[in-house]
C-alpha positions in Angstrom: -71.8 -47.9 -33.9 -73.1 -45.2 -36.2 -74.2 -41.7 -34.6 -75.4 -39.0 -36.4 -73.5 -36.0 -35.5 -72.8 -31.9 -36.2 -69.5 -32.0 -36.9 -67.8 -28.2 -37.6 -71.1 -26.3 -38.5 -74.8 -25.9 -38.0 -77.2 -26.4 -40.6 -79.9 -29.4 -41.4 -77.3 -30.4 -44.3 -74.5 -30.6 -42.1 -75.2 -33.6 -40.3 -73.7 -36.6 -40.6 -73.5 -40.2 -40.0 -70.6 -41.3 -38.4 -68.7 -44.2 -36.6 -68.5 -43.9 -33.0 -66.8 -46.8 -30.1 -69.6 -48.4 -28.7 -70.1 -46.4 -24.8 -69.8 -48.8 -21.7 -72.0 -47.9 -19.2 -69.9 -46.4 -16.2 -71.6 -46.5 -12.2 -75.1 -46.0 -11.9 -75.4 -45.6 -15.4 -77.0 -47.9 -18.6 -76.3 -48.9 -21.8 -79.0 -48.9 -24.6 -79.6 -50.4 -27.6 -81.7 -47.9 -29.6 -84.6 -48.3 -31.7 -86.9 -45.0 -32.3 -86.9 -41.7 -32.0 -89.1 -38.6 -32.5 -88.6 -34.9 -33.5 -89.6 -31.8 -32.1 -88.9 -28.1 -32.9 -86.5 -27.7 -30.7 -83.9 -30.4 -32.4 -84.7 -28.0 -35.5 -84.2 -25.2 -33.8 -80.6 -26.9 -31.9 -79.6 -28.2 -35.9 -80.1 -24.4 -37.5 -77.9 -22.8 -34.4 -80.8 -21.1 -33.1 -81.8 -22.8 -30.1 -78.1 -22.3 -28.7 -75.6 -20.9 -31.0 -72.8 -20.8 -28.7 -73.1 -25.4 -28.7 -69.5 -26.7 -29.0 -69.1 -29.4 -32.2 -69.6 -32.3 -32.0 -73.1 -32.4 -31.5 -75.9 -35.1 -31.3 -78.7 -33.9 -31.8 -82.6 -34.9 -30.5 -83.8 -35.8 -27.0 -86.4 -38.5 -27.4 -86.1 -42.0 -28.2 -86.6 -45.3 -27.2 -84.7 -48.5 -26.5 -83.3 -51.4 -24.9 -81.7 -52.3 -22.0 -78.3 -54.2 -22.9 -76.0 -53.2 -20.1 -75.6 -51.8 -16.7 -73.2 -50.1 -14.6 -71.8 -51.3 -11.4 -73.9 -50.2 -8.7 -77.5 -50.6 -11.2 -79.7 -52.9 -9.6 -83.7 -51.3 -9.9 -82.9 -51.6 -14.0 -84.0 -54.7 -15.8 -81.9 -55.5 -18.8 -84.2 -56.1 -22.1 -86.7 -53.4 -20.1 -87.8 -50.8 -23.1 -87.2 -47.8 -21.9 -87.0 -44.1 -22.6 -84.5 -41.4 -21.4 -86.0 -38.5 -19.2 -86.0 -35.0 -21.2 -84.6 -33.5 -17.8 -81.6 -36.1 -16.9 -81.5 -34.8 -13.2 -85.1 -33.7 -12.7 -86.5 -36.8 -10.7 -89.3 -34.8 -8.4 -89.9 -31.9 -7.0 -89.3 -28.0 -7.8 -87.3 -27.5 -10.9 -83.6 -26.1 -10.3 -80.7 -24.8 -12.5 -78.8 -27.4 -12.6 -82.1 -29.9 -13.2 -82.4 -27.5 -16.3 -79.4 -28.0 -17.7 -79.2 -31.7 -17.8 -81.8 -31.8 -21.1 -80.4 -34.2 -23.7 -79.8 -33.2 -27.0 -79.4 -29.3 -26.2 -77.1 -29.0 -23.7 -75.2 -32.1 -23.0 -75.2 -34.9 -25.6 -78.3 -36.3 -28.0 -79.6 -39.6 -28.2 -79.8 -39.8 -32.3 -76.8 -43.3 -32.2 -77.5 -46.8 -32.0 -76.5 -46.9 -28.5 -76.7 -44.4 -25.5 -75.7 -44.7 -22.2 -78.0 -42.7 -19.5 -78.2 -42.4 -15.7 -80.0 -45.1 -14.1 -81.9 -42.3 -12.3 -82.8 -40.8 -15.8 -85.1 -43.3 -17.6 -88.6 -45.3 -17.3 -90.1 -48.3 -18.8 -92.6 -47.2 -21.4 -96.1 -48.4 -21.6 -96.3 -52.2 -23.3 -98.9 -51.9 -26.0 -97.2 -48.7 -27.4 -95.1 -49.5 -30.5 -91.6 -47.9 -30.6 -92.4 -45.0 -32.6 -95.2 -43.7 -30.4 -93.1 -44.5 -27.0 -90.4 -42.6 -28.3 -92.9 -39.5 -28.7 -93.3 -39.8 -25.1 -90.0 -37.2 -23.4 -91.1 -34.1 -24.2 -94.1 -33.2 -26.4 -96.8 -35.5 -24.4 -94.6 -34.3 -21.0 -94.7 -31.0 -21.6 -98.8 -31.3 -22.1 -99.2 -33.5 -19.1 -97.1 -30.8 -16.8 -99.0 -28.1 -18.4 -103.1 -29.9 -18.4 -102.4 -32.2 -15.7 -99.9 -31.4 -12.7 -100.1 -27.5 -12.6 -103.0 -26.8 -14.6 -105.6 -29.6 -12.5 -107.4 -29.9 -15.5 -110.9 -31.1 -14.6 -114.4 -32.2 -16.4 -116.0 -30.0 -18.2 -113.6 -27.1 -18.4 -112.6 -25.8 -22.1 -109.1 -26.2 -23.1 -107.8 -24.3 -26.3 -105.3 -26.1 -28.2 -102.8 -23.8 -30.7 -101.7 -25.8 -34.1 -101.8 -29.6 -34.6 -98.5 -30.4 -33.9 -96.8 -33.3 -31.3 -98.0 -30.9 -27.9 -101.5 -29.6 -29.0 -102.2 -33.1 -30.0 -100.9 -34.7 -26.9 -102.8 -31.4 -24.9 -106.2 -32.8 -26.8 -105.7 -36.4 -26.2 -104.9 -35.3 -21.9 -107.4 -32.7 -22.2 -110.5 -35.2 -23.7 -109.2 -37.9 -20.9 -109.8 -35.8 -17.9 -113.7 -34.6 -19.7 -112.6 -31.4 -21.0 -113.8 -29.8 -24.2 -111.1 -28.5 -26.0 -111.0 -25.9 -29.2 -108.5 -26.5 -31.8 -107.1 -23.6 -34.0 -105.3 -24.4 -37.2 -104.3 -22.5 -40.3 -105.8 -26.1 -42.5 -109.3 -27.1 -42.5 -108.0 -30.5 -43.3 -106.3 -30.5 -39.8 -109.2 -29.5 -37.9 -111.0 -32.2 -39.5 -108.5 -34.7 -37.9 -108.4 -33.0 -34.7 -112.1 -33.1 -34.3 -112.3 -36.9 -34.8 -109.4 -37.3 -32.5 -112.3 -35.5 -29.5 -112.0 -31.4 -30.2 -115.4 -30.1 -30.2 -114.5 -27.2 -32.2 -112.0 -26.3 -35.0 -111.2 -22.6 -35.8 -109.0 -21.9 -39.2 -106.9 -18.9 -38.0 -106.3 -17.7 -41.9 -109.7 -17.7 -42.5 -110.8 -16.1 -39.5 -108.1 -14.2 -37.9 -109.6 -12.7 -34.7 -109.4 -16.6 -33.6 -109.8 -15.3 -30.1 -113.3 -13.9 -30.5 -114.5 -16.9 -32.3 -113.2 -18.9 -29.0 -115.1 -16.6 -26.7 -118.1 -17.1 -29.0 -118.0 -20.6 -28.2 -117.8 -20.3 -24.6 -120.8 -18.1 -24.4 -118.8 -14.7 -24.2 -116.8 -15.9 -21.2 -113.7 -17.8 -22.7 -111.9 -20.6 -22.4 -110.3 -21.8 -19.0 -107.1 -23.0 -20.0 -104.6 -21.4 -23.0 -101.9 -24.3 -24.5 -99.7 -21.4 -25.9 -97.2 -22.4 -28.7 -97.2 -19.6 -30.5 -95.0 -17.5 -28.0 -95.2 -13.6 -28.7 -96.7 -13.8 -31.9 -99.8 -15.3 -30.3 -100.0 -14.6 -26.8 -102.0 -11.2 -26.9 -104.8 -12.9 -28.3 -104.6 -16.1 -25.9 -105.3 -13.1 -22.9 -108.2 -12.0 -24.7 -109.4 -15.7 -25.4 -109.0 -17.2 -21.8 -111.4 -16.6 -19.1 -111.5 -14.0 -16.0 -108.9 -15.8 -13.9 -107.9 -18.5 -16.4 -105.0 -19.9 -17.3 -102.0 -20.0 -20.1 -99.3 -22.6 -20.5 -96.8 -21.2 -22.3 -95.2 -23.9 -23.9 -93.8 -22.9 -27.4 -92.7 -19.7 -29.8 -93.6 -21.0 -33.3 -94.4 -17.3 -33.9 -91.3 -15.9 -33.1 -90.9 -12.2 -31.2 -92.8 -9.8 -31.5 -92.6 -6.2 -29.9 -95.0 -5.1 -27.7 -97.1 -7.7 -26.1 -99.5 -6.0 -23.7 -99.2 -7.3 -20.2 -102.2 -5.0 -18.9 -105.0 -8.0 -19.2 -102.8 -10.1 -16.9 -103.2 -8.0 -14.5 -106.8 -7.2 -15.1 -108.6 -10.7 -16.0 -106.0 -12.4 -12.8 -104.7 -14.6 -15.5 -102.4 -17.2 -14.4 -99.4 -17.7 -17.1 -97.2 -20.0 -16.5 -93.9 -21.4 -18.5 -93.6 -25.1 -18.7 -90.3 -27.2 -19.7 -91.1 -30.5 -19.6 -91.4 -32.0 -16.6 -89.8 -34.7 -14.0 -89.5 -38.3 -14.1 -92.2 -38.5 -11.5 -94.5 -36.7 -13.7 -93.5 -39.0 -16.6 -94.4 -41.8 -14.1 -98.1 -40.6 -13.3 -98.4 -39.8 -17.4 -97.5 -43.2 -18.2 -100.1 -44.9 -15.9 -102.8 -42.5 -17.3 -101.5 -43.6 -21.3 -101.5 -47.6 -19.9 -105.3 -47.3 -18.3 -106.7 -45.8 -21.2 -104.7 -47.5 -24.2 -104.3 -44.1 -25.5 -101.8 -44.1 -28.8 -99.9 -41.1 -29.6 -100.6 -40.1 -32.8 -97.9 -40.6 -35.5 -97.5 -38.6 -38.4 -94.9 -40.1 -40.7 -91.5 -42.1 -40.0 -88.0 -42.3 -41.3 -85.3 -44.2 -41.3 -82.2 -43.3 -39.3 -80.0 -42.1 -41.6 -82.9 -39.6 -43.2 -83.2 -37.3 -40.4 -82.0 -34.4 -43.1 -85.3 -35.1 -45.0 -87.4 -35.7 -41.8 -86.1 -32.4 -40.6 -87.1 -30.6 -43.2 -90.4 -32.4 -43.5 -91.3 -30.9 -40.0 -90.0 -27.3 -41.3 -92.5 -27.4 -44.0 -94.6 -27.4 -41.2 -97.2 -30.2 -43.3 -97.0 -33.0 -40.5 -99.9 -33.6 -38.3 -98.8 -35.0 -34.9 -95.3 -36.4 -34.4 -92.7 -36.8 -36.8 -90.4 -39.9 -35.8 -86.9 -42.0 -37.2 -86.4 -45.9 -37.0 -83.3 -48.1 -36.7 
């Protein structure tokens, strides 16, 4: 089977397709037959040796994709085969609290990516994916729309009418829009592209604020609540960004913090915490039971993740680069 692989180095043009033995599926695990996967920054971030430098070669790179169900393992008998399924971000991380060793079962990062024609997965650590999505926009579904589900949905109780405030237009603030719109919140999208906002206003956002153009973004978001801010903070910026999402959220608002697009930054001033009773909270990803409830919500309301371009297996160098240009709007994803 081919696998794309980092063989001795790091480095977008260092990966390679290569010609792996077909895995058997060993107890309690599956064997699938891949068919679509999607990016995010952090398979960037694992291909450049920044997200973990100290990875040991070989290494498969991306966490989400989707698939089909040609095997099991002795002992497998709640798995269908020919289900389509998708593997869970968090192997281990069923329910419940999140633990060490639930946090260091992520594919693609720590133990073994999904980027090869077949994968085999614990039985424990997969779920159907909702019928009328295509492959391409189920395979979006591990982490990005996870992580904005964990952050709007199970901690953050998103409710009607409260104003969500969406950083960027990439796979989470999308998702976080989408969530945010199907629970009757207003959300505020920022963006350094007029274009962008454009899209993300006829995808629901209310409001669009173009950061280059008007850099005290977190004013102009208090504007538009009437001087008393927004209620919840979808923080992908990281340092870079998060003084200015505790001066846009409300008195005793909250902050996911989700992403750091904007890199470190010296400094950041923890004093309005304290003072405005902001709650800020890091999300990674989320359980298979939370990936359960998002899924229902997706299948009610037909939503479709929103696709920005595909590629072809063998192309993830150029999709890889396409997303570090930074010029995609939504998910970036490859096909078989």
């Amino acid at each position: 089977m081919k696998v794309v692989e980092l063989q001795n180095a790091f480095g977008i043009d260092s990966l390679t397709v290569v010609e792996r033995p077909e895995p058997k599926p060993a107890p309690a695990q599956v064997l699938i037959r891949m068919r679509a996967w999607s990016l995010n920054y952090r398979d960037l971030m694992v291909a450049k040796g920044l997200y973990n430098p100290k990875l040991k070669f070989p290494i498969v790179p991306l966490s989400d994709g989707v698939g089909e169900v040609v095997a099991l393992g002795p002992g497998v008998n709640d798995v269908r085969i020919g289900a389509r399924v998708a593997g869970t971000f968090l192997q281990k991380w069923v329910a419940g609290e999140v633990t060490d060793a639930k946090a260091k079962s992520a594919l693609g990062g720590g133990g073994p990516g999904v980027l090869a024609e077949y994968v085999v997965l614990e039985a424990d650590g997969l779920i159907p994916v909702p019928e009328h999505l295509s492959d391409e926009e189920a395979a979006t579904l591990p982490c990005a729309a996870l992580t904005s589900w964990h952050a709007l949905v199970s901690a953050g109780h998103v409710q009607a009418g409260d104003t969500v405030l969406v950083q960027g237009t990439g796979g989470v603030s999308l998702f976080a829009l989408q969530f945010a719109r199907m629970h009757g919140a207003r959300v505020i999208a920022t963006s350094s592209s007029d274009d962008k906002l454009r899209r993300a206003c006829e995808l629901g956002a209310s409001d669009g604020i173009n950061y280059k153009t008007t850099p005290d973004w977190d004013e102009a978001a208090r504007a538009l609540t009437g001087g008393v801010g927004v209620d919840h903070v979808i923080e992908v910026g990281g340092a870079g960004t998060l003084g200015k999402s505790m001066k846009a959220v409300r008195m005793g608002g909250r902050i996911s913090l989700i992403g750091v697009l904007s890199g470190a930054a010296a400094g950041v001033n923890p004093t309005p915490l304290l003072m405005k009773t902001i709650c800020l909270q890091g999300i990674f990803v989320g359980s298979r039971e939370m990936f359960e409830a998002m899924n229902r919500a997706i299948a009610l309301h037909k939503m479709r993740p929103v696709v920005d371009r595909v590629f072809g297996f063998a192309e993830i160098r150029e999709a890889l680069k396409y997303m570090e240009s930074a010029g995609h709007f939504g998910k970036i994803c490859l096909r078989l």
